[in-house]
C-alpha positions as CSV (number, residue, x, y, z in Angstrom):
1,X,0.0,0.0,0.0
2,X,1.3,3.7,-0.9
3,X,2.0,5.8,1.9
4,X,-0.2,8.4,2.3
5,X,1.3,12.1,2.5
6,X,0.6,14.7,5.2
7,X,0.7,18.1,4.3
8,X,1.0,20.0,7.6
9,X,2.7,23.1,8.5
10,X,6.1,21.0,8.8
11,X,5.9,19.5,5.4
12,X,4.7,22.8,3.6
13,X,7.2,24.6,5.1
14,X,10.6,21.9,4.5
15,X,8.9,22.1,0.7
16,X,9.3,25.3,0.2
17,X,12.8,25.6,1.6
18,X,14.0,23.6,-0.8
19,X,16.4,24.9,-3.5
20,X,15.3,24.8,-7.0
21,X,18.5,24.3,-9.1
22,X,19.3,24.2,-12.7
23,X,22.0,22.5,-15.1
24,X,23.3,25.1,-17.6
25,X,25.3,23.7,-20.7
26,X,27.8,26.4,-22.1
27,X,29.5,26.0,-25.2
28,X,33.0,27.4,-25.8
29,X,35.0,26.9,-28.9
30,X,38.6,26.8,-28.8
31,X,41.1,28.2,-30.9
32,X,42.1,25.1,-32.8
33,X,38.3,24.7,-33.9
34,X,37.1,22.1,-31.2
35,X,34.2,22.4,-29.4
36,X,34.3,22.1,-25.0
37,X,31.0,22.0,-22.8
38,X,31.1,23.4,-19.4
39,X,28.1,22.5,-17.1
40,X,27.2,24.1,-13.6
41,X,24.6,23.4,-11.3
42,X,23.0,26.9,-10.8
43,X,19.7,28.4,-8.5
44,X,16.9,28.9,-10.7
45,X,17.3,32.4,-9.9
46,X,20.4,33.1,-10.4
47,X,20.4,31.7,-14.1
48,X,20.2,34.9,-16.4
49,X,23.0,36.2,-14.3
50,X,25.4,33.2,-14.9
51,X,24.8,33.4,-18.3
52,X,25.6,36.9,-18.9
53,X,28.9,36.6,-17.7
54,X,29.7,33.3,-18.7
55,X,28.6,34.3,-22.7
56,X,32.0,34.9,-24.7
């Protein structure tokens, strides 16, 4: 039998403490004409901003 979930203040609350995260893929090309993939584990938040400074 499935357990059955409570939803009380405790549970609601660890839920939403909980940090959303995000894998970003960046592309770089080197100089010789290969290709190299960097990946990072990022807040959800905080994407746009790693972007924008990792961009070449």
């Amino acid at each position: 039998m499935a357990k059955k979930q409570s939803f009380g203040e405790k549970v609601l609350a660890a839920k939403l403490s909980q940090r959303k995260m995000a894998k970003v893929i960046i592309a770089h090309k080197a100089s010789h004409g290969a290709t190299k993939f960097k990946e990072a584990m990022v807040e959800s938040e905080q994407v746009k901003d790693f972007l924008s400074t990792n961009r070449a």
